[in-house]
Backbone as CSV, one residue per row, in Angstrom:
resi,resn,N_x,N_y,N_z,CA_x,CA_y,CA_z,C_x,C_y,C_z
1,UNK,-1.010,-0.747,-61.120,-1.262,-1.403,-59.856,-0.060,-1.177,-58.941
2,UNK,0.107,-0.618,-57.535,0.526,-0.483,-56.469,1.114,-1.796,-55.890
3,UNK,2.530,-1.759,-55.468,2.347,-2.730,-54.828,2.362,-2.763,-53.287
4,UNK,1.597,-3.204,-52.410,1.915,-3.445,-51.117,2.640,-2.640,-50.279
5,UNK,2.628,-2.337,-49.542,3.590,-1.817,-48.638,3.749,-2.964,-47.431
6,UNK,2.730,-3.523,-47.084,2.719,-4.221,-45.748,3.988,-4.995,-45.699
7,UNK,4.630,-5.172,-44.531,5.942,-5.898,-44.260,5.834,-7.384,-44.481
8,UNK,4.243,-8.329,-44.088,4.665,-9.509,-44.150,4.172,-9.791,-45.775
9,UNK,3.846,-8.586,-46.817,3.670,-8.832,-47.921,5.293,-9.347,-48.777
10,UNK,5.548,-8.168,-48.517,6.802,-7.482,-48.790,7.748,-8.724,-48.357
11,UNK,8.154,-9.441,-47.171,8.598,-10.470,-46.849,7.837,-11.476,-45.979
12,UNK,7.274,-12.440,-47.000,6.460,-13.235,-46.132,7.394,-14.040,-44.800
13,UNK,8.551,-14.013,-44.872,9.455,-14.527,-43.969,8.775,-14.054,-42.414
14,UNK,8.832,-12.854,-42.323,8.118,-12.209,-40.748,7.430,-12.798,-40.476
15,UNK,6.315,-13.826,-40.908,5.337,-14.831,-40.302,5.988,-15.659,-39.440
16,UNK,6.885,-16.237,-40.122,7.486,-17.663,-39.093,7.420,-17.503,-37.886
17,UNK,7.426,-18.125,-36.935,7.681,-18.267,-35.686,9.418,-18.052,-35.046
18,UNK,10.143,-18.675,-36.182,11.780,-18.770,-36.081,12.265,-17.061,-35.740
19,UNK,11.723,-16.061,-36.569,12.135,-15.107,-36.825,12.812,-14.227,-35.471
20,UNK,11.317,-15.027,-34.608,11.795,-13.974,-32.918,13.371,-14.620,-32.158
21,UNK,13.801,-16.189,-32.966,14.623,-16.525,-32.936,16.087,-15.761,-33.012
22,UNK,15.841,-15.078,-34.708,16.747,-14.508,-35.116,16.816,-12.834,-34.100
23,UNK,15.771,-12.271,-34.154,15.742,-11.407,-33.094,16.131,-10.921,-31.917
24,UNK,16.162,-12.260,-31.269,17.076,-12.249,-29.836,18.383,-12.599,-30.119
25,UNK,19.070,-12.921,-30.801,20.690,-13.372,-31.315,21.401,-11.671,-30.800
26,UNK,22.107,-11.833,-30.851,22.960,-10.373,-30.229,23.703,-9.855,-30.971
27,UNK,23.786,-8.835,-31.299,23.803,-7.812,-32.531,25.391,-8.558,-33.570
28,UNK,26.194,-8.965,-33.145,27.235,-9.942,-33.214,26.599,-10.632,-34.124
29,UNK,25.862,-11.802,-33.928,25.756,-12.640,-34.528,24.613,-12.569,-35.666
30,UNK,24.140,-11.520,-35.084,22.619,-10.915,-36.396,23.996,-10.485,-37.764
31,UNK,24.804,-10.011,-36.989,25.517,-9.508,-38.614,26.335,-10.721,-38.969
32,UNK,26.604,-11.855,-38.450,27.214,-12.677,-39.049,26.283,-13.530,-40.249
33,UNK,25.439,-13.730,-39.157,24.370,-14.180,-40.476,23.601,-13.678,-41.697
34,UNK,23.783,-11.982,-41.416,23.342,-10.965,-42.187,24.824,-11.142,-43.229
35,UNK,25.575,-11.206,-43.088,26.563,-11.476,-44.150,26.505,-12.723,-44.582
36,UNK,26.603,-13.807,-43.930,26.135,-15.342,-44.628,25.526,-15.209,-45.893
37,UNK,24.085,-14.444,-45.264,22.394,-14.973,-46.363,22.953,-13.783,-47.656
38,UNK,23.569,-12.957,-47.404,23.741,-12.085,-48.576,24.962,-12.292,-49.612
39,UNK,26.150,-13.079,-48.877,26.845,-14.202,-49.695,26.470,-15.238,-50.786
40,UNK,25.148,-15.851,-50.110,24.378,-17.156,-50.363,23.431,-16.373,-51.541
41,UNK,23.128,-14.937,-51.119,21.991,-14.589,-52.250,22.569,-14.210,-53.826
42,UNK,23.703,-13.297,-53.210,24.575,-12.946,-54.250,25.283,-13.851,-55.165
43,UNK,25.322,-15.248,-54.520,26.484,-16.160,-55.387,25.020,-17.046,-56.146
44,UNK,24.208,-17.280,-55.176,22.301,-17.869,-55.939,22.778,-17.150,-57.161
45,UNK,22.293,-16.001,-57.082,21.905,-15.029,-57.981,22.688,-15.547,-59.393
46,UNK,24.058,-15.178,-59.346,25.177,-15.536,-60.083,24.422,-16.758,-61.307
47,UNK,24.697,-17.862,-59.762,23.994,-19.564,-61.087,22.808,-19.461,-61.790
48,UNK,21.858,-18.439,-61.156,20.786,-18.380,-62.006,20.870,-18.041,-63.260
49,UNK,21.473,-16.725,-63.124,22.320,-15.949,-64.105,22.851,-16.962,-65.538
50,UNK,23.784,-17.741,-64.769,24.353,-18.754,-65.409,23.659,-19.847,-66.242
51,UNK,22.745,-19.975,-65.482,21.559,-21.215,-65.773,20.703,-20.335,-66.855
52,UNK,20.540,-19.486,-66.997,20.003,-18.653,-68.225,20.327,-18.320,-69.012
53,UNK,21.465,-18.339,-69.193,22.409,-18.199,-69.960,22.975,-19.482,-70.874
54,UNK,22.731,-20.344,-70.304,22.649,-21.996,-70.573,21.228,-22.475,-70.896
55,UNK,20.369,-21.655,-70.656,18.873,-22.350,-71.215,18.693,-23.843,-69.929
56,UNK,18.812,-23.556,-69.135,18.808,-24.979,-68.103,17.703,-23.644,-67.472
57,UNK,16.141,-23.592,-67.542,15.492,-23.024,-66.956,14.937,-23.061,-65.372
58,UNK,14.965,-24.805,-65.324,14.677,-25.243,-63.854,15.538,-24.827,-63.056
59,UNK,16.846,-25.186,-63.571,17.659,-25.010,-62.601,18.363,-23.587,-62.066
60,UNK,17.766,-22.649,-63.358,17.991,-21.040,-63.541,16.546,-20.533,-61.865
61,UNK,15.342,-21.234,-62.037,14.097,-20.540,-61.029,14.759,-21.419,-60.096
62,UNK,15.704,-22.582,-59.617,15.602,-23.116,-58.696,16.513,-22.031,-57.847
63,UNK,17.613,-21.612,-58.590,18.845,-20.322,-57.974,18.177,-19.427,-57.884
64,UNK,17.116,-18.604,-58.430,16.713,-17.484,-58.210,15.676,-17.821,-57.409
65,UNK,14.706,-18.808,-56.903,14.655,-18.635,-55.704,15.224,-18.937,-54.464
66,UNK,16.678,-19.785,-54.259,17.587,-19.551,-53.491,17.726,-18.201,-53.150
67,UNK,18.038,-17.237,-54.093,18.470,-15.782,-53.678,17.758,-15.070,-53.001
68,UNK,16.102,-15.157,-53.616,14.958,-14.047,-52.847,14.915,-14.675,-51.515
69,UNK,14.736,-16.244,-50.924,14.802,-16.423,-50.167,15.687,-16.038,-49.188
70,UNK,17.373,-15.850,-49.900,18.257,-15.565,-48.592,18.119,-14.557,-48.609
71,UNK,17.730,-13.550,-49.708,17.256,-12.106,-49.375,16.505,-11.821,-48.298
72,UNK,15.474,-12.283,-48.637,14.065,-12.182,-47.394,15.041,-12.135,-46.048
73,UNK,15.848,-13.789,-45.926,16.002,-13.692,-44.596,17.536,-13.385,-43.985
74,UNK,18.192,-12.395,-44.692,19.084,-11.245,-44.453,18.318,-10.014,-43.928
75,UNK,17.348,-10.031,-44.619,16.550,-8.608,-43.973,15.812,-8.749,-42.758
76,UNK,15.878,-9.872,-42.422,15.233,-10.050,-40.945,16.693,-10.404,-39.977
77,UNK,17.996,-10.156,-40.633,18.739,-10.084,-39.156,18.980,-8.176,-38.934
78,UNK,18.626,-7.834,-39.773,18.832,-6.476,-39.602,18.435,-5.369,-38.295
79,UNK,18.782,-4.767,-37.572,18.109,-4.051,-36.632,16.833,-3.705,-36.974
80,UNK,16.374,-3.604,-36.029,14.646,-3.667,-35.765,14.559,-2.160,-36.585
81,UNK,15.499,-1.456,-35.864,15.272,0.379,-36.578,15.409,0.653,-37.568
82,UNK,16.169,-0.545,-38.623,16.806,-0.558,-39.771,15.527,-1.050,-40.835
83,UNK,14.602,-1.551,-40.369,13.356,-2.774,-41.360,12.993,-1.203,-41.561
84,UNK,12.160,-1.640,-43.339,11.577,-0.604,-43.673,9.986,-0.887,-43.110
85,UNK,9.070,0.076,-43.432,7.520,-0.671,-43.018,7.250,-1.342,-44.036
């Protein structure tokens, strides 16, 4: 099975309404926050890591979805030319 290509599959984040938010921010501040959410995903990531490693399972899916989430919405401060389809 294939998966998806479509963008709001791929990141259901593009639905929101907020997003055109992040869009108009000025290239400045798209990368500040583009470094934030990928801080936030990378260090998520880490406790999950951790939390699995510890057998604490809730709290292992609660970090790993912290991460996909700040994933998702790192990839929406990215230049418009930069999104894959």
């Amino acid at each position: 099975m294939t998966r998806s290509l479509r963008t709001d599959v791929r990141n259901p984040l593009v639905k929101l309404e907020a997003v055109r938010k992040i869009e108009n921010l000025p290239p400045s501040a798209r990368y500040a926050l583009y470094c934030l959410l990928d801080d936030i995903a990378l260090d998520a990531r880490g406790r999950a890591n951790e939390c699995w490693r510890k057998h604490k399972a809730p709290m292992a899916a609660y970090w790993k979805a912290v991460s996909v989430y700040a994933g998702h919405a790192k990839k929406l401060c990215r230049e418009r030319g930069e999104r894959a389809a």
